[in-house]
Structure formats: structure tokens, C-alpha cells
Backbone as CSV, one residue per row, in Angstrom:
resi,resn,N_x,N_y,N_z,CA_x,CA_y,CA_z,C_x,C_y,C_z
1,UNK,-188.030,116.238,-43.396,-188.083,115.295,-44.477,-186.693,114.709,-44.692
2,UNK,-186.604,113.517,-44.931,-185.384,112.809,-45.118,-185.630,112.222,-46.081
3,UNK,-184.176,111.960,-47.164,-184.343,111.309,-48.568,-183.112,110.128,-48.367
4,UNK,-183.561,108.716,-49.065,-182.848,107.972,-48.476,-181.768,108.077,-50.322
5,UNK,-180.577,108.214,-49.575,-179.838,108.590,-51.108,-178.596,107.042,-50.440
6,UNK,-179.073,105.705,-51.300,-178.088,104.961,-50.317,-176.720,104.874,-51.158
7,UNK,-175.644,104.743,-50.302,-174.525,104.705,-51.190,-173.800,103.542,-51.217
8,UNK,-173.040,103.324,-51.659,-172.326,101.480,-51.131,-172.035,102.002,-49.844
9,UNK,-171.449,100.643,-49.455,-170.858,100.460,-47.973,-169.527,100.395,-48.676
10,UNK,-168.443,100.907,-47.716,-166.813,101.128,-47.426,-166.512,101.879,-48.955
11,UNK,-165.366,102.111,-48.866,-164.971,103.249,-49.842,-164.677,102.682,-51.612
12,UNK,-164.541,103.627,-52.136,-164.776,102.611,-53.813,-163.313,102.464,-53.785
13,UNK,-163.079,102.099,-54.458,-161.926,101.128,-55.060,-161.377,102.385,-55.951
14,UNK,-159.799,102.879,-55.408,-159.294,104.220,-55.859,-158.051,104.254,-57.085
15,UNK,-158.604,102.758,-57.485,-157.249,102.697,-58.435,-158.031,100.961,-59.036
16,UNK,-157.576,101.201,-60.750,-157.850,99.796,-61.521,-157.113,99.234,-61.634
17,UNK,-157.152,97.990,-60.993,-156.215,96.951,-60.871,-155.583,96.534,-62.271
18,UNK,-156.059,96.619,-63.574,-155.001,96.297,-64.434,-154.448,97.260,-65.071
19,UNK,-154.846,98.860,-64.795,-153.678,99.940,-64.746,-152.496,99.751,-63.839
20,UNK,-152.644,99.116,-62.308,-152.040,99.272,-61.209,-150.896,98.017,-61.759
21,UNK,-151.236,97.105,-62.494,-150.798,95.281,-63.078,-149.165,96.413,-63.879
22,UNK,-149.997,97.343,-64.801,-149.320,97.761,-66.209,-148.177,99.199,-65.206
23,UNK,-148.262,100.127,-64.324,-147.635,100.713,-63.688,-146.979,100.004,-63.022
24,UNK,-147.094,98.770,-62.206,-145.759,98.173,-61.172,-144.857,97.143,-62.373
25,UNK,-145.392,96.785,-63.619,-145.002,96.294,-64.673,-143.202,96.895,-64.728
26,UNK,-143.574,98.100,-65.617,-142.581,98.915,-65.180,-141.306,99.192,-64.042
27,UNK,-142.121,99.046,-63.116,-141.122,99.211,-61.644,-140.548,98.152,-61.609
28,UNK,-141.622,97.178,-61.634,-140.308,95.587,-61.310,-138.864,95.361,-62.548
29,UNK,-139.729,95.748,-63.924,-138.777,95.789,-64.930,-137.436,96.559,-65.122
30,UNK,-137.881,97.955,-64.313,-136.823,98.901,-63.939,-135.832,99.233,-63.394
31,UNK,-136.298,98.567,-62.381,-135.733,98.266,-60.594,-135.148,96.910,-60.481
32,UNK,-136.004,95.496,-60.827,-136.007,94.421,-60.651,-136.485,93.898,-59.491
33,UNK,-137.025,92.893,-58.838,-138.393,92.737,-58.035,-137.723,92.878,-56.740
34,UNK,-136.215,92.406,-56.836,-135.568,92.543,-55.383,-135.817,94.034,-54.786
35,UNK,-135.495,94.759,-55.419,-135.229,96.067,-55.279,-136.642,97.126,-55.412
36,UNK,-137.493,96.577,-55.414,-139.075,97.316,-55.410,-139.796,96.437,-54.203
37,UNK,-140.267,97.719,-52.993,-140.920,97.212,-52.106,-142.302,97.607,-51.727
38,UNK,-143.274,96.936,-51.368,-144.676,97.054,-51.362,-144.875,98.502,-51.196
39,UNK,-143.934,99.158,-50.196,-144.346,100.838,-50.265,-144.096,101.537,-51.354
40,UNK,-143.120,101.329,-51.898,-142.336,101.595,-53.313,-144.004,101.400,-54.205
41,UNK,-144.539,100.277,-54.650,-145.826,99.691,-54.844,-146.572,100.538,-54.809
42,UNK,-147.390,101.004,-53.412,-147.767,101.400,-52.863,-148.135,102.790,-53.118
43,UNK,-147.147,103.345,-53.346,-146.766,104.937,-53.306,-146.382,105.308,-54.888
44,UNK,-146.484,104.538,-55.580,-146.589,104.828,-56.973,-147.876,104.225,-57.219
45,UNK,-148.715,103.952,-57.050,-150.164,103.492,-57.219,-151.092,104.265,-56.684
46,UNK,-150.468,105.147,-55.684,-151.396,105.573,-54.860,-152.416,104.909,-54.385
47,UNK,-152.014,104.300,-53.558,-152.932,103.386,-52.815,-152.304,103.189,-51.714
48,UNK,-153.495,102.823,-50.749,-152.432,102.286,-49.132,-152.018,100.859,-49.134
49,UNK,-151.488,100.176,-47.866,-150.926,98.978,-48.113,-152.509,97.802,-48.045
50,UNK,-153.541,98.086,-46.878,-154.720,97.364,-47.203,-155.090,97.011,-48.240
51,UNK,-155.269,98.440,-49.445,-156.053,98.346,-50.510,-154.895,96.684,-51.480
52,UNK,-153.948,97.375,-51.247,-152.499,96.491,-52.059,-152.791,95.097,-52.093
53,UNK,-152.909,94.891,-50.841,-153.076,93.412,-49.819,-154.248,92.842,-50.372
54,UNK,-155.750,93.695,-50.320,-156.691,93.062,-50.792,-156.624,92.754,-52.610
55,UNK,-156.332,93.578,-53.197,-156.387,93.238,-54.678,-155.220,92.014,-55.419
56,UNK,-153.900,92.202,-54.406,-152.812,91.244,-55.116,-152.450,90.696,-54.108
57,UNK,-152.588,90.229,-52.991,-152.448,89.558,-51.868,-151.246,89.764,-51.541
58,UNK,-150.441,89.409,-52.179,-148.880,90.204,-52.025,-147.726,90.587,-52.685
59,UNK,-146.666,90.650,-52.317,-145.878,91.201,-53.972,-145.644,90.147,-54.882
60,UNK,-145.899,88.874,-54.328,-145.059,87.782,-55.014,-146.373,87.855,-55.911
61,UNK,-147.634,87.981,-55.274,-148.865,88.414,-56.004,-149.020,88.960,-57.585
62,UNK,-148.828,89.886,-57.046,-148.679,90.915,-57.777,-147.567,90.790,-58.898
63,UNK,-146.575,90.210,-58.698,-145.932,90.102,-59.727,-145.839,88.654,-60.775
64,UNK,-146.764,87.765,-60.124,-147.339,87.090,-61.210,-148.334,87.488,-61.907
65,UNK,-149.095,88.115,-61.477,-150.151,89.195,-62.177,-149.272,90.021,-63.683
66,UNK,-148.058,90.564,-63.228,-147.322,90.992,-63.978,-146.546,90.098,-65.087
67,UNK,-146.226,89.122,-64.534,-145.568,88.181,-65.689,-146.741,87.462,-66.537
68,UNK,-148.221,87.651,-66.528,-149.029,87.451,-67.379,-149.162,88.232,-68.521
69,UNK,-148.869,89.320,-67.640,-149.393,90.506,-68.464,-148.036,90.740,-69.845
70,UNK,-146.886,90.698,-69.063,-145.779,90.530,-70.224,-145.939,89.510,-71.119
71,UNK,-146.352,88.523,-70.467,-146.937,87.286,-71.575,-147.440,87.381,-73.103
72,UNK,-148.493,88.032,-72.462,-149.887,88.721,-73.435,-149.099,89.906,-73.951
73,UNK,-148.430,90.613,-73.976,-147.974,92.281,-74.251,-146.773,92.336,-74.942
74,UNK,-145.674,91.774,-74.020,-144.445,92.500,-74.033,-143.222,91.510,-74.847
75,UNK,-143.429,89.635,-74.392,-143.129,88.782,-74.479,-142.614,88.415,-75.899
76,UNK,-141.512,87.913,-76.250,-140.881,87.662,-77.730,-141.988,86.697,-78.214
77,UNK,-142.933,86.966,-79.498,-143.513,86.380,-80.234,-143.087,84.914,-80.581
78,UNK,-142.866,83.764,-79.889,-142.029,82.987,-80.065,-142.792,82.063,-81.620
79,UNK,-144.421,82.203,-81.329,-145.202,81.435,-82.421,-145.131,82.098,-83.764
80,UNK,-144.327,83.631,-83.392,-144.506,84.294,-85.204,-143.582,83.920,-85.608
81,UNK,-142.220,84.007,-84.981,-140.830,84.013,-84.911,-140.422,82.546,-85.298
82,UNK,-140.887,81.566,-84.737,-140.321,79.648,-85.354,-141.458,79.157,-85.611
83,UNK,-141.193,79.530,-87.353,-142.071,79.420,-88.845,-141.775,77.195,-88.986
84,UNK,-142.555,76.820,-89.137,-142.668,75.806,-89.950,-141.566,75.440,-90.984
85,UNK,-141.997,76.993,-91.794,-141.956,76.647,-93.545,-140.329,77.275,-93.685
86,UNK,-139.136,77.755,-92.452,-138.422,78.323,-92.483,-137.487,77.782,-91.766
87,UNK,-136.208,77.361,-92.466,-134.661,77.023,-91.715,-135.029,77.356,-90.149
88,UNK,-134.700,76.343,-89.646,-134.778,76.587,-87.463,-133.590,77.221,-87.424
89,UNK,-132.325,77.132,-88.278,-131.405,78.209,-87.544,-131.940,79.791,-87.920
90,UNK,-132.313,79.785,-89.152,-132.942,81.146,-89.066,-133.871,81.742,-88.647
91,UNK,-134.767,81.091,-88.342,-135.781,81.249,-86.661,-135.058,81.481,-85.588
92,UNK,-134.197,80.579,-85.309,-133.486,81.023,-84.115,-132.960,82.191,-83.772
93,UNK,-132.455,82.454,-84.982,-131.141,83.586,-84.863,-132.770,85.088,-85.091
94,UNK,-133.979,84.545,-85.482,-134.866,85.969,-85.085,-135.161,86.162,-84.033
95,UNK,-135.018,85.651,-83.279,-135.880,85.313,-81.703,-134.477,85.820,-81.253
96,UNK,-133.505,85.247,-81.115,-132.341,86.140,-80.483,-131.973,87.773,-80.702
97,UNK,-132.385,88.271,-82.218,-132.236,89.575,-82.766,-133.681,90.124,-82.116
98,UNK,-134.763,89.514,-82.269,-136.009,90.069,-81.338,-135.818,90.335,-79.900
99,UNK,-134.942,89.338,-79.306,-134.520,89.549,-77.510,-133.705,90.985,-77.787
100,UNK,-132.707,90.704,-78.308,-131.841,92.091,-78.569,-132.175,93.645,-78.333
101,UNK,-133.644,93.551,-79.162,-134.304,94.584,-79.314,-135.397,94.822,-78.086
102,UNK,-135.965,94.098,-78.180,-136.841,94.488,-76.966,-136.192,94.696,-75.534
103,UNK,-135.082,93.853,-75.473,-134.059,94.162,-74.190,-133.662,95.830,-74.094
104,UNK,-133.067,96.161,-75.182,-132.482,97.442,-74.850,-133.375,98.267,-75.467
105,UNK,-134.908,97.792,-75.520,-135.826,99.181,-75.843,-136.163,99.973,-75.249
106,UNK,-136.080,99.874,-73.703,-135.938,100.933,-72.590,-134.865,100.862,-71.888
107,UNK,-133.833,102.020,-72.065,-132.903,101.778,-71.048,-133.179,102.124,-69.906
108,UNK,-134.289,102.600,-69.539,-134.593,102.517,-67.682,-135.347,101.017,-67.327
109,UNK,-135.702,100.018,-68.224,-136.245,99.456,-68.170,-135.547,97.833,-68.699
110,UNK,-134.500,97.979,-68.700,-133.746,96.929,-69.551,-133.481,95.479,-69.429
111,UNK,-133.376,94.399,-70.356,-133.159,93.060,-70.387,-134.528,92.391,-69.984
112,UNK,-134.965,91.621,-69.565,-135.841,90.646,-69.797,-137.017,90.631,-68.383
113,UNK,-137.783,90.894,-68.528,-138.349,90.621,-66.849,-138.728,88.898,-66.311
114,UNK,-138.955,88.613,-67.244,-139.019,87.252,-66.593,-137.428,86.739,-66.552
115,UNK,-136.455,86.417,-67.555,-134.854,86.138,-66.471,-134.810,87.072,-65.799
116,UNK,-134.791,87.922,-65.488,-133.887,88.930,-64.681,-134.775,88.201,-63.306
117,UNK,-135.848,88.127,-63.523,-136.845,87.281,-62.064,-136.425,86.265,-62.010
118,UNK,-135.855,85.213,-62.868,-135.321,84.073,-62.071,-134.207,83.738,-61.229
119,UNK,-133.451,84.579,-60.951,-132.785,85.425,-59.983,-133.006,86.265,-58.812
120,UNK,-133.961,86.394,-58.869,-134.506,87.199,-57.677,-134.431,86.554,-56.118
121,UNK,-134.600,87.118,-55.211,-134.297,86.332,-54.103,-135.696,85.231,-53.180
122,UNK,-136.886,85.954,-54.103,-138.017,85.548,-53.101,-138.558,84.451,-53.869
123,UNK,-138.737,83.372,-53.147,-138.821,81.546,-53.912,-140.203,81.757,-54.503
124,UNK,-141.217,82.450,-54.037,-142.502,82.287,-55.084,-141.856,82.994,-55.877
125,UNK,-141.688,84.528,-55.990,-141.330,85.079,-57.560,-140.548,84.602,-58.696
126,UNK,-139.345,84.223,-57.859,-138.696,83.227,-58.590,-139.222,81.710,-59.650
127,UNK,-139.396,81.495,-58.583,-140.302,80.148,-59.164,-141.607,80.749,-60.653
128,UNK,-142.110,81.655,-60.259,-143.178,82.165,-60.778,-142.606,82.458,-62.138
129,UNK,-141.808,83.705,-62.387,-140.733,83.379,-63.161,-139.949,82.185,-64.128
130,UNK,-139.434,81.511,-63.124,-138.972,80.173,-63.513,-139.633,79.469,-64.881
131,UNK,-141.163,79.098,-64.515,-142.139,78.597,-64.817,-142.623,79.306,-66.131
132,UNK,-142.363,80.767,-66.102,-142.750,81.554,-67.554,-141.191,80.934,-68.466
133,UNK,-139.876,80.906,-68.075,-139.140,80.846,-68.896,-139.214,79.659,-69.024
134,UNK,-139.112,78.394,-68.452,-139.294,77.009,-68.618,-140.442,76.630,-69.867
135,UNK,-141.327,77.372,-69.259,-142.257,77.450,-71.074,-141.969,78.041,-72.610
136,UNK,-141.194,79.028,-72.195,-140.654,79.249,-73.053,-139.360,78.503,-74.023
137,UNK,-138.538,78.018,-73.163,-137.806,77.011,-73.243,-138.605,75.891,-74.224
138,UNK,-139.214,75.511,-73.411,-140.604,73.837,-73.740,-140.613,73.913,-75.372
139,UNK,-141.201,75.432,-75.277,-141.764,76.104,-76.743,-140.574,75.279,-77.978
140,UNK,-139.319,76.676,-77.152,-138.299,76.424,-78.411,-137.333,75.227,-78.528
141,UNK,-137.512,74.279,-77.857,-136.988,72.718,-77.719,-138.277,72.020,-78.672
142,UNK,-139.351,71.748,-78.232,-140.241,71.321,-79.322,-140.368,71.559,-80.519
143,UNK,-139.720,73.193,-80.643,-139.332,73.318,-82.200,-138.680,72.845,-82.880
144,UNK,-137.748,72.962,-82.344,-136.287,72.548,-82.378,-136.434,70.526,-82.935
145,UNK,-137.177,70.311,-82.235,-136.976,68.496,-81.969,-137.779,68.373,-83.299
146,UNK,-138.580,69.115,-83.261,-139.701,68.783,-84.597,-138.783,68.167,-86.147
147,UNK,-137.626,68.967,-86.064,-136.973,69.002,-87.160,-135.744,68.328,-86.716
148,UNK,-135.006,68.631,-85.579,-133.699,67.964,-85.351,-133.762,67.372,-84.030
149,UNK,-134.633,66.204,-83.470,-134.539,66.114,-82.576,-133.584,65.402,-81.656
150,UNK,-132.493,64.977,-82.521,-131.076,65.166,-81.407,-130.125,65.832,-81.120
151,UNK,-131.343,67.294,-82.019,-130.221,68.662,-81.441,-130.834,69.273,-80.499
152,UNK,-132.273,69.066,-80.041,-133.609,70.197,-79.322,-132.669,70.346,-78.210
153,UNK,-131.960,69.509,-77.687,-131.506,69.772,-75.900,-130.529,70.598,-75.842
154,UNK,-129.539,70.490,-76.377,-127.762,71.208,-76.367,-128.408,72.758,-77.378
155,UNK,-129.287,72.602,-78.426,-129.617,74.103,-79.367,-130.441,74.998,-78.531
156,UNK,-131.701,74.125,-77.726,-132.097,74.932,-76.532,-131.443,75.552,-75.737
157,UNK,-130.372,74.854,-75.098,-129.548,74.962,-74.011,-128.826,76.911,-74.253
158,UNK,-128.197,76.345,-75.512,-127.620,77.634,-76.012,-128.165,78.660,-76.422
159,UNK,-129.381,78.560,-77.018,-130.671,79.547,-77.169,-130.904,80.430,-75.969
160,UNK,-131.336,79.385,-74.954,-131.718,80.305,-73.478,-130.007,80.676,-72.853
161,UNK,-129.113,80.200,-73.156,-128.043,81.010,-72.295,-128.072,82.446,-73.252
162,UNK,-127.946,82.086,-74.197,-127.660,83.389,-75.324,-128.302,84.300,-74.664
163,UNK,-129.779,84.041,-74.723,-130.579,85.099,-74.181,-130.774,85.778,-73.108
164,UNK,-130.256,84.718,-71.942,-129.735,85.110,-70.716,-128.679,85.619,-70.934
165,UNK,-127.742,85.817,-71.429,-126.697,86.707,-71.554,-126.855,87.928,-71.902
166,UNK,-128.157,88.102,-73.272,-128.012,89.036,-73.601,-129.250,90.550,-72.584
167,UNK,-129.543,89.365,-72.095,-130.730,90.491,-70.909,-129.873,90.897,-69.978
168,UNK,-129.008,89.859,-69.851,-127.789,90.720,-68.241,-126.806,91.652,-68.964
169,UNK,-126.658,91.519,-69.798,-125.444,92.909,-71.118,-126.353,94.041,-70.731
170,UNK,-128.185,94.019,-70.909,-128.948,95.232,-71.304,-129.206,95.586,-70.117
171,UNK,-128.886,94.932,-69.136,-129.378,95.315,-67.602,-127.954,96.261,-67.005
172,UNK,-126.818,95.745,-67.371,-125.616,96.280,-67.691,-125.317,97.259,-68.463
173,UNK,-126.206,97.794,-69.364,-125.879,98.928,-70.365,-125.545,98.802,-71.508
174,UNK,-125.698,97.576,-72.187,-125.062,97.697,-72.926,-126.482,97.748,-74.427
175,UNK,-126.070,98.668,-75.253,-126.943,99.352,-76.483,-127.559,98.359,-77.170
176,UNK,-128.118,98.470,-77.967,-128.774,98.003,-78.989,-127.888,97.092,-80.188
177,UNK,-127.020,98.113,-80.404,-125.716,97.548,-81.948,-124.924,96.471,-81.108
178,UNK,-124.412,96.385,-79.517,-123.714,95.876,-79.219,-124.624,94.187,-78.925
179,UNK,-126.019,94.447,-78.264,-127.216,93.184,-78.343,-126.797,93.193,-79.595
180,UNK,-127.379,93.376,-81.046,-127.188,92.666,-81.846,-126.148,92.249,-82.505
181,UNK,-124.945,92.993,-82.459,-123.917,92.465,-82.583,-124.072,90.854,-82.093
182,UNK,-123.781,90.586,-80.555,-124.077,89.118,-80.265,-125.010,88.052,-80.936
183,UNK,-126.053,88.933,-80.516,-127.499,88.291,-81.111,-127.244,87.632,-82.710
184,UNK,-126.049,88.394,-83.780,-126.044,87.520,-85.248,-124.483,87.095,-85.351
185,UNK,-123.885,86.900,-84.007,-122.556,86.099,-84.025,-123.542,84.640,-83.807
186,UNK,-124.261,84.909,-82.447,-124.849,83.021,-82.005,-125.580,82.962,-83.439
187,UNK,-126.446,83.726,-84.132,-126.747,83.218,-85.202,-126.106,82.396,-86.320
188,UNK,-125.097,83.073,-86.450,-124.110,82.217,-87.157,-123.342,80.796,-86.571
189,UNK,-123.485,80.946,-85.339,-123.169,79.679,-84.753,-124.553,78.721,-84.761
190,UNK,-125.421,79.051,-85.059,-126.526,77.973,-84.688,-127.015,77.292,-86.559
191,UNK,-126.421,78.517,-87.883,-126.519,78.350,-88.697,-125.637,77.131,-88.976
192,UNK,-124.166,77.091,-88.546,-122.892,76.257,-88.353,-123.787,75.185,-87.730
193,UNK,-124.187,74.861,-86.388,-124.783,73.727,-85.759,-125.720,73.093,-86.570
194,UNK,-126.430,73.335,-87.992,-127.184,72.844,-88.761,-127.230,72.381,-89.867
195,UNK,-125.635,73.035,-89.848,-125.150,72.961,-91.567,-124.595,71.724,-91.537
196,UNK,-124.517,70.560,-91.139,-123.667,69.520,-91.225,-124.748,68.057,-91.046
């Protein structure tokens, strides 16, 4: 007697792809994308390189997968943070004290994952990258213009260096008191850029 017990065809799927999104999250943030390689991937996922290949096609893959996910998760609240009903320099100067903090909230994990990716060496990630901070940018220039719009370009400008500065300090080591230290000097400079 034979019992037909059918099972799928090829093997199940040994790992959930948006656990696997939220674990290499981490690694790229940790490491930075140069420095994390598909086996690296791979071998913290437990998974082989096929399975890798089929779910994120590749790392550059995979790590836009990841810069969504910071999007949705991890990403400075930019819509809670530049209020309408509230001074733009003092919006500003929260969004810089918010980078501050979330930068040096893991020190194995430190400064920004999307700048620290626009630096990276591989032209999709980069770009991929690029494209998250460029929106972000978009964001806080449109704010900006709403109210002063022949300051949105040069207040942007200094907004995103600030912040780029202050993700390469936290990638560098440097604490929390010392981010905000910076983070409410530019404040006071952007309060100065408004006051006149």
C-alpha cells in the first residue's frame, strides 16, 4: 500500500526575507556597505549564496531593500519635526538635535546609513542612497522656501552639510554630548540666519 503524502517541489524557503531586510540592516549600518560582503550576508542569515541571489538579486539589491526599510523605521521624522505652526529655525535646529541622537544611538552602529552610503564605492548603492538623501533634502528645502524662499537653497545647503558632518563625527566616535553640542551651535546659527 502506498499513501500519496505530496510535498512541494524544491526546498522551503529557510529564512524571512524581511527578518533577513532588518538583520543585514544592521551589518551595512555597522560595517558600512563597502565593507560587508555577500558571504558576510550570507553567513549571518544563514543562508547560501543561491538562496541570497534569488530573494535580493544582489547586494546593491538588497540594500535598497534596506534603505526602505530605514525609511519606514529608523529615518529622522522629518514631517513631525518641520511644524507649520513653528519658527523654521527651530524646526531646523530639531531635526539636527534628532540626527545627533539617533547617530550616536548605537555605537556599533553609528551615523547615518543612508550618508554614510552616499559614499560608498558601488554606483547602484550609491546612487540608491543618493536618491533617499536627495529626498530628504527636497523635503527640507520645500520647507524652508514655504516661508523663506530666498533662503531654501544656501539653509538647505547647510542643513545637509551639518548633518553630514555630524554622521561622519558618530562614525568617528564621537558621543552623544559632543553630536549635540554641534547639533545647538548650527542651531543658533540658523536662528541668526532668520533673525534679520
Amino acid at each position: 500500500m502506498t499513501t500519496n503524502t505530496s510535498r512541494p517541489r524544491g526546498r522551503p524557503r529557510r529564512f524571512d526575507p524581511e527578518e533577513a531586510v532588518a538583520t543585514a540592516q544592521h551589518l551595512f549600518h555597522a560595517r558600512g556597505y563597502d565593507a560587508v560582503s555577500v558571504a558576510d550576508i550570507t553567513q549571518v542569515l544563514g543562508i547560501n549564496p543561491p538562496s541570497f541571489y534569488a530573494a535580493f538579486g544582489n547586494k546593491a539589491g538588497l540594500y535598497t531593500r534596506i534603505l526602505d526599510r530605514y525609511a519606514d523605521t529608523d529615518a529622522i521624522p522629518l514631517a513631525d519635526l518641520l511644524r507649520p505652526d513653528r519658527p523654521v529655525a527651530a524646526c531646523l535646529a530639531a531635526v539636527l538635535e534628532d540626527a545627533a541622537r539617533r547617530y550616536a544611538a548605537d555605537p556599533a552602529a553609528a551615523g547615518c546609513l543612508v550618508l554614510e552610503g552616499t559614499r560608498c564605492n558601488d554606483r547602484e548603492a550609491r546612487a540608491a542612497a543618493r536618491a533617499f538623501n536627495l529626498a530628504a533634502e527636497g523635503v527640507i528645502r520645500h520647507y524652508i522656501a514655504a516661508r523663506y524662499p530666498e533662503d531654501a537653497e544656501r539653509v538647505t545647503d547647510f542643513v545637509s552639510t551639518t548633518m553630514s558632518g555630524l554622521s561622519a563625527k558618530a562614525r568617528n566616535g564621537h558621543g552623544l554630548d559632543q553630536l549635540l553640542a554641534t547639533a545647538r551651535l548650527a542651531g543658533l546659527a540658523l536662528a541668526q540666519a532668520f533673525s534679520g
